[in-house]
Steps between C-alpha positions, in 0.01 A plus 500: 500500500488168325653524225905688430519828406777615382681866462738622276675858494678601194751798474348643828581401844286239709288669734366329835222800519413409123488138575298501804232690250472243236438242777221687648391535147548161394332388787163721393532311178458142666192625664355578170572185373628187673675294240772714386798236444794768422566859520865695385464866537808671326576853608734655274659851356510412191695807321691684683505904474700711708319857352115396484490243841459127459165321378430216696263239384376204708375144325258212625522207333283244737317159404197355585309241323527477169556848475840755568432814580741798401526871585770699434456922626715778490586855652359754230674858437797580479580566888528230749500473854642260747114431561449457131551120576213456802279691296547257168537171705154597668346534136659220340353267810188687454492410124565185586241447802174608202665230264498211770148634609404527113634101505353410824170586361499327171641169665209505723185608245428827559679636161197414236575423145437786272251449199699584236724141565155310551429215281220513246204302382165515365160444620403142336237338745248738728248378744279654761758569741812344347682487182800383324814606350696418207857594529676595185705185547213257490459462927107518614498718834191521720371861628217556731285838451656551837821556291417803284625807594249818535237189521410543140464126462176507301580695255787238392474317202646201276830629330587817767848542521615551873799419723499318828667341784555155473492280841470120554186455632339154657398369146742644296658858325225763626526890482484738823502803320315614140585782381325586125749679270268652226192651567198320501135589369 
């Protein structure tokens, strides 16, 4: 591992056996994704009751960039086993294993942007096989019929209201994706 991971045990004993599992585990997670910088794992009991059996509940608290990462599971019901602990230190690293890959994914691309937090504009300039954007904040963007979504690119006119993807293209702001938002005629 590259970077320190560290273990706490509160009001329980430390375990070499429950250890040994959360360094397999945290060794998984580095597969997943390389650049974790820090990991504490706290394993703790944290009320204890001598009629019902102990809860245990296990925490992940790891960084990575520009991002921390926190999970925090527990035994449910009201009777606990000595396994109890395995079982919820196995889900909390699985919880945390789909959040890293969840990260991974958006740091490299593959997480799109959803519509509803795509900017808007309106249909000012249209061409044979091009147009232009005005963005509500005065900006012109360039779209090629390529652009349009469901290829309805024709049927576009001056003053359609639509939201796009803005990327810098070779002369300027240009749109990869069109997407209309009202219907058009």
């Amino acid at each position: 591992m590259t970077y320190p991971i560290q273990i706490v045990f509160r009001n329980m004993e430390r375990s070499q056996k429950l250890e040994q599992l959360i360094n397999e585990k945290a060794e998984k997670l580095e597969r997943v994704f390389d650049r974790i910088s820090r990991m504490r794992v706290t394993v703790e009991i944290p009320h204890t009751r001598h009629k019902h059996g102990n809860k245990y509940q296990v925490s992940i608290d790891l960084s990575v960039p520009e991002k921390d990462i926190v999970v925090c599971q527990d035994t449910n019901g009201d009777h606990t086993t000595a396994e109890s602990v395995y079982k919820v230190t196995k889900e909390a690293f699985e919880a945390c294993k789909r959040q890293l890959e969840d990260y991974a994914r958006k740091r490299r691309g593959e997480i799109k942007t959803p519509a509803a937090s795509m900017p808007s504009a309106k249909v000012s300039q249209m061409f044979d096989d091009y147009g232009f954007l005005e963005t509500f904040d005065g900006r012109e963007v360039y779209f090629h019929s390529n652009s349009v979504v469901n290829d309805r690119f024709e049927k576009l006119c001056v003053g359609t209201e639509v939201s796009f993807v803005e990327r810098m293209g070779d002369e300027g702001p240009q749109a990869s994706t069109v997407k209309v938002k009202a219907k058009v005629v």
